[in-house]
KENU-603768 format. One line per 5 residues: number of its first residue (from 0); for each residue x, y, z of C-alpha. Coordinates in steps of 0.5 Angstrom, whole numbers, plus 2048, in hexadecimal, padded with zeros to 3 digits. Layout:
BEGIN
NUM = X Y Z  ...
This chain:
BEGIN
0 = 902 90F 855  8FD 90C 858  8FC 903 856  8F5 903 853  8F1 8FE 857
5 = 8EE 8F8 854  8E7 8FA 854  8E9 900 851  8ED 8FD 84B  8EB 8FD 844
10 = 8ED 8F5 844  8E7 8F5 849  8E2 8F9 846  8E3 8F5 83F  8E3 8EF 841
15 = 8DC 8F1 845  8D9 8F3 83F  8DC 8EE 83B  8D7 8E9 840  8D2 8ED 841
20 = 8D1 8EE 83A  8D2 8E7 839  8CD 8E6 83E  8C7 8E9 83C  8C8 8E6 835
25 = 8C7 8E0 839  8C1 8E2 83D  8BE 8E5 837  8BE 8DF 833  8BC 8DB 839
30 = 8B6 8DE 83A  8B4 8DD 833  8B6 8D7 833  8B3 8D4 839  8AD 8D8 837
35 = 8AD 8D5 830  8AE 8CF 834  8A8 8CF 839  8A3 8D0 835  8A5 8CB 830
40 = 8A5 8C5 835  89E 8C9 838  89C 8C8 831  89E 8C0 82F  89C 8BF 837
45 = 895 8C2 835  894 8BE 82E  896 8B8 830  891 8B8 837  88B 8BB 832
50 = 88C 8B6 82D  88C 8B1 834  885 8B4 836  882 8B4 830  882 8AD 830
55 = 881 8AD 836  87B 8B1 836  879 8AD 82F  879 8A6 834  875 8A9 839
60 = 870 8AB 834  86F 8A5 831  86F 8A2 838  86A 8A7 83B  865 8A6 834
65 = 864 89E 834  85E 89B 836  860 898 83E  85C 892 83B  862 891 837
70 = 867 88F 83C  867 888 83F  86B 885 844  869 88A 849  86D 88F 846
75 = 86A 896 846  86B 89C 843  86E 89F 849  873 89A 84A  875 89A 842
80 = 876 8A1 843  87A 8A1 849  87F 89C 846  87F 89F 840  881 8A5 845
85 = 886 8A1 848  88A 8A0 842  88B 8A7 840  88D 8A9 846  895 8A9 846
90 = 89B 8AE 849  898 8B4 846  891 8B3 847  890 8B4 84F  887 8B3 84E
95 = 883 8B2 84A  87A 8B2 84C  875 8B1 848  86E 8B4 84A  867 8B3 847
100 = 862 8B8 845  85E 8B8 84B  865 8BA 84E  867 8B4 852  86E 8B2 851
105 = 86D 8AB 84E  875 8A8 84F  87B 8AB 851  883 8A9 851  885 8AC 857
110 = 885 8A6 85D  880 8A9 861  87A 8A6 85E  875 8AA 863  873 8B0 85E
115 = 871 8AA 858  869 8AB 859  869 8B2 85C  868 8BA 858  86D 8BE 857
120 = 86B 8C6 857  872 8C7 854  871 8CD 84F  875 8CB 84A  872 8C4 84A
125 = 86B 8C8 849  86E 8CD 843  870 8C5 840  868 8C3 841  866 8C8 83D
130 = 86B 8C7 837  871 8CC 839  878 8C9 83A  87D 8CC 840  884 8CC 840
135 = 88A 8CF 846  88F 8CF 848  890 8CE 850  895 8CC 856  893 8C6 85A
140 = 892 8C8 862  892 8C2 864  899 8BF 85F  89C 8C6 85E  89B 8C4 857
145 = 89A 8C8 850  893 8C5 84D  88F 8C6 847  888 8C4 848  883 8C4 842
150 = 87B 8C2 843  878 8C0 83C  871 8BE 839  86F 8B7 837  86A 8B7 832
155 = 864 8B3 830  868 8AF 82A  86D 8B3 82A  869 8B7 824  864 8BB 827
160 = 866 8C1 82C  861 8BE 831  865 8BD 837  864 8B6 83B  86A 8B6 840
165 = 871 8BA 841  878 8B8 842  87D 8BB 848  884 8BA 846  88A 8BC 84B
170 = 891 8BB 847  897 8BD 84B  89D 8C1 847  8A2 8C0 84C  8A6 8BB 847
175 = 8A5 8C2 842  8A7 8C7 847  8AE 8C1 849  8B0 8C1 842  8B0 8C8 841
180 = 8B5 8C8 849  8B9 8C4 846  8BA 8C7 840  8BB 8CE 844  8C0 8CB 848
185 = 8C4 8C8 841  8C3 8CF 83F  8C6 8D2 846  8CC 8CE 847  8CD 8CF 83F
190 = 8CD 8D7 840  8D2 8D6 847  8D7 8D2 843  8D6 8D7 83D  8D7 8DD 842
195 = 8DE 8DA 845  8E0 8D9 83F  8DF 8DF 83C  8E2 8E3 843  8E8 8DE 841
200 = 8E8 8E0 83B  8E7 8E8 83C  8ED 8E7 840  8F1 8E5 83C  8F0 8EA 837
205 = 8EF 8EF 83C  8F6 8EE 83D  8F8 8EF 836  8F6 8F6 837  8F7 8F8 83E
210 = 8FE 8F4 83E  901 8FA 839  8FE 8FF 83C  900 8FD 843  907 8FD 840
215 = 906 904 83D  904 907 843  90A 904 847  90D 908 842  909 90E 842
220 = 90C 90E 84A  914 90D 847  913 913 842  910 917 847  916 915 84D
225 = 91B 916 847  91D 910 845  91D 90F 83D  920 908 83D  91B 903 83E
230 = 916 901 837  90F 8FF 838  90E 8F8 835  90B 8F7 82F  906 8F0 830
235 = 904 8F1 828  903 8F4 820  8FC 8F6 823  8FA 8FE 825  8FD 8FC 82C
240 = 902 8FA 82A  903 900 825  902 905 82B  907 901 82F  90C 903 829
245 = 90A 909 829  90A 90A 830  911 908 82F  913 90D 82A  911 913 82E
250 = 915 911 834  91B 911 82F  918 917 82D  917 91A 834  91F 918 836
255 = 922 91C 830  91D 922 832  920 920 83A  927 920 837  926 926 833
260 = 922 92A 839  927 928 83E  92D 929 83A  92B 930 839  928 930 841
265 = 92F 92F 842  931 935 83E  92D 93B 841  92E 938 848  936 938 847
270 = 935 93F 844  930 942 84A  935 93F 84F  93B 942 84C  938 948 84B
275 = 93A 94E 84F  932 951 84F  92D 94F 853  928 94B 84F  922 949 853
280 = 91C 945 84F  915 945 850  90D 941 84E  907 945 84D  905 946 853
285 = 90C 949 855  90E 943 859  916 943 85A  918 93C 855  921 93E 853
290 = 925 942 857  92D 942 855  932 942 85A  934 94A 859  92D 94B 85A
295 = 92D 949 861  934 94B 864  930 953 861  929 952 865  92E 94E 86B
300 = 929 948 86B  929 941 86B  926 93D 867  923 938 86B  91E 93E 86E
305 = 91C 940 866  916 93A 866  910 93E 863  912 945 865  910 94A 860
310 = 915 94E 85C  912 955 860  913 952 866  91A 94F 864  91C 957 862
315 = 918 959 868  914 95E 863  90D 95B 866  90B 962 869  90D 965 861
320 = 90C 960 85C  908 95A 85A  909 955 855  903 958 851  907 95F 851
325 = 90D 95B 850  90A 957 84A  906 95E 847  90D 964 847  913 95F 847
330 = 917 966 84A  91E 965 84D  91D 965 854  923 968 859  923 963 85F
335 = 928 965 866  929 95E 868  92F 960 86D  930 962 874  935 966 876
340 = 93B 962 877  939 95F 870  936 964 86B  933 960 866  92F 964 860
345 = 92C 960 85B  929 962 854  924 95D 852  921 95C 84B  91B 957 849
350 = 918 955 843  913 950 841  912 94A 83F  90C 94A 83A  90B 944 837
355 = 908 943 830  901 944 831  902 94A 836  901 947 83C  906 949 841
360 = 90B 943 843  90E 947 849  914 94D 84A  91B 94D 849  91F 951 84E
365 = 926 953 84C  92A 956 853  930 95C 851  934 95D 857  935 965 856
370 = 938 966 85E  93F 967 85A  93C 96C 855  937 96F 85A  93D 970 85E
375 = 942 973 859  93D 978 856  93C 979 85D  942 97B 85E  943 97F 857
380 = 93D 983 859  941 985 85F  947 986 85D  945 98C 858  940 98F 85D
385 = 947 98E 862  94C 990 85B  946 996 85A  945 998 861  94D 998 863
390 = 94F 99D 85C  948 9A2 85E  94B 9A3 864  952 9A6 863  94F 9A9 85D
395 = 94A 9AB 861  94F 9AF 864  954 9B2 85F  94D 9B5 85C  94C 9B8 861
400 = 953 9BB 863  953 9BD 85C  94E 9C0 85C  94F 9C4 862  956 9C5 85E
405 = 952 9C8 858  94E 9CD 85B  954 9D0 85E  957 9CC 864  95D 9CC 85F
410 = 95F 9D4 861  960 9D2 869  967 9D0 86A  965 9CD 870  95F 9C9 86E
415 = 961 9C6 867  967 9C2 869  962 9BF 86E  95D 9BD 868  962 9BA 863
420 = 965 9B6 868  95E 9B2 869  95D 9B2 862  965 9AF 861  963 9AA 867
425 = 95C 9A8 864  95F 9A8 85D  964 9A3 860  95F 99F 863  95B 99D 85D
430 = 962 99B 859  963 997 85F  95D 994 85F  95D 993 856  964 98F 857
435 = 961 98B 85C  95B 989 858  960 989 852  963 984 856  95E 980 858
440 = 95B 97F 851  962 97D 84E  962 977 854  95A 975 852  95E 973 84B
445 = 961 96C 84A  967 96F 846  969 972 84D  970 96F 84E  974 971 854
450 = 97C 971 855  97E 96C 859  985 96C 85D  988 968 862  989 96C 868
455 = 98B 96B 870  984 96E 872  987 970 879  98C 975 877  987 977 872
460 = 981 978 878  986 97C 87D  988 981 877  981 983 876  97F 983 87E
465 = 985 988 87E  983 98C 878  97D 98D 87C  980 98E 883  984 993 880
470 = 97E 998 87C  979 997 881  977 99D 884  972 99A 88A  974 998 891
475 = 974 991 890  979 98B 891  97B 985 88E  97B 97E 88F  97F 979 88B
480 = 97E 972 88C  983 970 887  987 969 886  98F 96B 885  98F 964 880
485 = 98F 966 879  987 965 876  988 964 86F  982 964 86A  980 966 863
490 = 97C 96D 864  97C 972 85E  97F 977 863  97B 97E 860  973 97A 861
495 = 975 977 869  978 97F 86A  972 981 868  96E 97C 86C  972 97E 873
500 = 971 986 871  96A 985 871  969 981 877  96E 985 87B  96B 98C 87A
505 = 965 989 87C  968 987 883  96C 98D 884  965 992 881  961 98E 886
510 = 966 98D 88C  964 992 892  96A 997 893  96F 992 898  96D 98C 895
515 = 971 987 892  971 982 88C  973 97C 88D  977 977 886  977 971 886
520 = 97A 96B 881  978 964 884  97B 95D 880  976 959 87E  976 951 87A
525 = 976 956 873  974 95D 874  977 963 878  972 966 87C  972 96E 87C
530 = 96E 971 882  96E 978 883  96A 97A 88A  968 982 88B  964 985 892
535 = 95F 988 88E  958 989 88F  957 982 88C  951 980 887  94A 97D 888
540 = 949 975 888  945 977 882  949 979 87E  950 977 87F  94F 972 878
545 = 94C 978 875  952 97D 875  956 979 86F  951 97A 86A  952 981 866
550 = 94F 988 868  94E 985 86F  94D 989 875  94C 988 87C  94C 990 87E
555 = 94B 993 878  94B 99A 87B  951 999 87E  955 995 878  954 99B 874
560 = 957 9A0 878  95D 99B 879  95D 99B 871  95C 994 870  959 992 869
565 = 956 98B 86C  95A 986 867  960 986 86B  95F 980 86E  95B 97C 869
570 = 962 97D 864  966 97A 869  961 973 869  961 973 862  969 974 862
575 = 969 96E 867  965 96A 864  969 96B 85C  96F 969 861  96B 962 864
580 = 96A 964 86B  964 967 86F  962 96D 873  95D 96D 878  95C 972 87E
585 = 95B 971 886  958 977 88A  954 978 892  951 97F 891  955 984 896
590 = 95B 980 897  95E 980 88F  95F 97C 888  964 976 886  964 975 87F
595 = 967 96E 87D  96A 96C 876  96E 966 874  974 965 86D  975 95E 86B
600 = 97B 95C 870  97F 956 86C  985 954 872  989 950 86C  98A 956 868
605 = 98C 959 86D  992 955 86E  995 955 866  995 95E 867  999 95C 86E
């Protein structure tokens, strides 16, 4: 999971806010504060100033209303004014003029006296010549100061309106304007060291919230990896700390439900893995997610090369099929996966997996290998066309005689003896072919027994090649590859006479007139080999693995005319197998046929019958 950065933090944004709240709660106050403050240092500075100029402007009153006659010692109005002047004038009171009615500024307190005696057309002295005061504040071009600059009348005696001269006064207010600096830089650094604190404190109790949290979601990241053993910390009784608790008792909860989930995990695994079917399991959008081991060995697939393939491509049915198909008629579908050396026929049944609200979760798909039934009942339905055709034929022809017989073939001496014959012939075909499927059936029966006896298989062999020797009635000769050593074996005599009957008549029908049979024995490690060769017409490459199987025929026409009922070969492989052995042939078509089977062959038997 992706690490939170720190400006993207809860911890960030709460102490930020934690500040920022605290610093318009400074601000606000400040302002009101300075505000309030300001206007009450302006207030206290202009009352005391006002009283200052009115005593003032009472003093130059008095001074301007006396009789010069009054004033001795060379003291002239002018000159008590400008003291007067003089002594008001401090720190604050930068100028102060006085002018007389005719608009002549009669003294000053600035040092340069060069303006005493002269007019002033200042029209703020003039509006205080006819009795209006004047009062604004300014900024000093030449001092850069902040000034307050007043001009008032000065009346007769102060108690009539009559003006008699006008007072100009310049008071700075730099000593109001640096108290308030001052005061702003308490307050400034009052509001820094109250944000730091409050930023160290938000920290810290940031940390009280983001800690547990932080731990929770390191604990998030372990459940999500699997591991249900780590606890979150509890740092408190608080709602933290019970979230922290609670948190923990999930996991307890979620392990359990793992362990449940897991256990029975383990359990339908074990059961798909060991199932002989199929199962193929998909998600909703028909993407393969479970497939067991029978599966893959029926499709001839890897499981390396199943990374999102479809469950239609898998099945190779896109040209068919779709998953919504699929999804809609849930039929069972016949698939021949196979090729020709390895024929495969799968019948696949779905379902779907539905959940309770009715959303389809995906498809199960349960493979059957069907290739042994699609191959018994393949064989079931040719055996009873092979058992029908073989019974019509013969009964075909016994109709057909007999009916010929029945219409009066009967009365021709010469012609009847000839038509019974066929049908006694015919008749005896069909007992021959009834006992041979009688045969047959009792050797598919797992009750069959047969009846084994110890016997030396040399004598026993040259015995029937001579019975055979002796009632052949075609030029063809006989070969005898024999050992003159005893081969005793544990045969069941009756089954094995049946067995070389069988191929021996197959050699001597196919063999052209002054060919020959060869007989083999050849002793191997445990078996005794039997070969038994011909100089016949051969058999196709294609069907010299087919002439065991039953009703077989390679030239059916010619079989028939021969009189063979195509079981004879099919009931000495199932004899030979009841014995332990094997059966296979060996043909190059034109140049003839050796059929090999083997007996179990055990040397130390053999030594305790010597």
């Amino acid at each position: 999971m992706k690490k939170v950065r720190f400006f993207h933090s809860i911890q960030f944004k709460f102490v930020m806010i934690y500040v920022l709240l605290i610093l318009i709660a400074m601000q606000i106050i400040g302002i009101y504060f300075v505000k309030e403050l300001e206007t009450s240092l302006k207030s206290n500075f202009e009352d005391s100033l006002s009283k200052r100029i009115s005593l003032l402007v009472y003093n130059i009153e008095q001074e301007m209303s006396r009789d010069p006659k009054e004033y001795a010692d060379g003291k002239t109005p002018a000159g008590e004014i400008t003291t007067i002047i003089r002594d008001f004038v401090t720190d604050e009171i930068l100028e102060v003029r006085v002018i007389d009615k005719n608009k002549n500024v009669i003294a000053t307190s600035d040092i340069n006296q060069d303006i005493v005696g002269k007019k002033t057309s200042e029209e703020m002295v003039l509006r205080a010549l006819v009795g209006l005061n004047y009062d604004n504040y300014f900024i000093d071009k030449d001092s850069g100061q902040r000034v307050r600059v007043m001009t008032l009348p000065i009346n007769e005696n102060n108690f009539s309106d009559k003006p008699i001269g006008a007072i100009y006064i310049v008071a700075s207010m730099e000593e109001v304007f640096a108290q308030m600096q001052i005061i702003n830089k308490i307050f400034a650094t009052g509001t820094i060291l109250s944000m730091v604190i409050t930023a160290a404190l938000g920290i810290f109790i940031a940390r009280t919230i983001t800690r547990p949290m932080s731990d929770m979601r390191k604990q998030a990241i372990e459940l999500a990896n699997g591991n249900f053993s780590r606890k979150v910390k509890v740092y408190g009784e608080d709602e933290i700390g019970q979230l922290a608790v609670t948190f923990n008792y999930l996991t307890d909860k979620l392990d359990e439900a793992q362990a449940t989930t897991e256990g029975e995990r383990r359990k339908l695994a074990s059961v798909i893995a060991h199932m002989i079917e199929g199962v193929i399991a998909t998600n909703r959008y028909g993407q393969v997610i479970l497939i067991n081991n029978p599966a893959l060995e029926m499709l001839d697939v890897s499981r390396e090369t199943l990374t999102n393939i479809s469950i239609t491509k898998l099945l190779n049915i896109e040209d068919t099929h779709t998953f919504e198909s699929i999804l809609d008629e849930q039929e069972s579908l016949i698939l021949d996966s196979g090729t020709e050396e390895r024929p495969v026929i799968l019948r696949v049944s779905f379902s779907v997996i539905q959940k309770e609200s009715g959303l389809i979760d995906g498809v199960i798909a349960v493979l059957y290998d069907i290739t042994e039934q699609e191959k018994i009942e393949q064989e079931r339905r040719e055996f009873v066309a092979n058992v029908s055709h073989e019974l019509r034929t013969p009964l075909t022809t016994m109709r057909s005689y007999l009916e010929a017989l029945a219409d009066g073939a009967w009365k021709d001496d010469e012609i009847a003896p000839q038509f019974l014959n066929v049908t006694q012939t015919e008749t005896e075909r069909m007992i021959r072919l009834v006992n041979d499927l009688l045969q047959l059936s009792k050797l598919d029966r797992t009750e069959y027994r047969i009846n084994k006896d110890f016997v030396n298989f040399t004598v026993f062999f040259d015995k029937i090649i001579d019975r055979f020797e002796m009632t052949k009635s075609q030029h063809v000769s006989f070969v005898r590859n024999i050992p003159k050593e005893a081969l005793f074996v544990e045969i069941d005599t009756d089954k094995i006479t049946q067995v070389l009957d069988n191929i021996i008549s197959n050699a001597l029908k196919y063999s052209p007139e002054g060919g020959k049979v060869t007989f083999t024995i050849d002793k191997l490690s445990s078996d005794i080999q039997i070969r038994i060769k011909d100089e016949g017409v051969g058999i196709p490459k294609e069907s010299v693995n087919k002439i065991f199987d039953r009703f077989y025929r390679v030239d059916k026409a010619r079989t028939r005319k021969l009189g063979g009922t195509g079981l004879g070969l099919a009931i000495a492989k199932e004899m030979i197998l009841a014995h332990g052995g094997d059966i296979w042939a060996q043909s190059v078509e034109g140049q003839g046929t050796t059929v090999f089977f083997t007996i179990p062959y055990n040397p130390e038997q053999e030594d305790e019958w010597e």
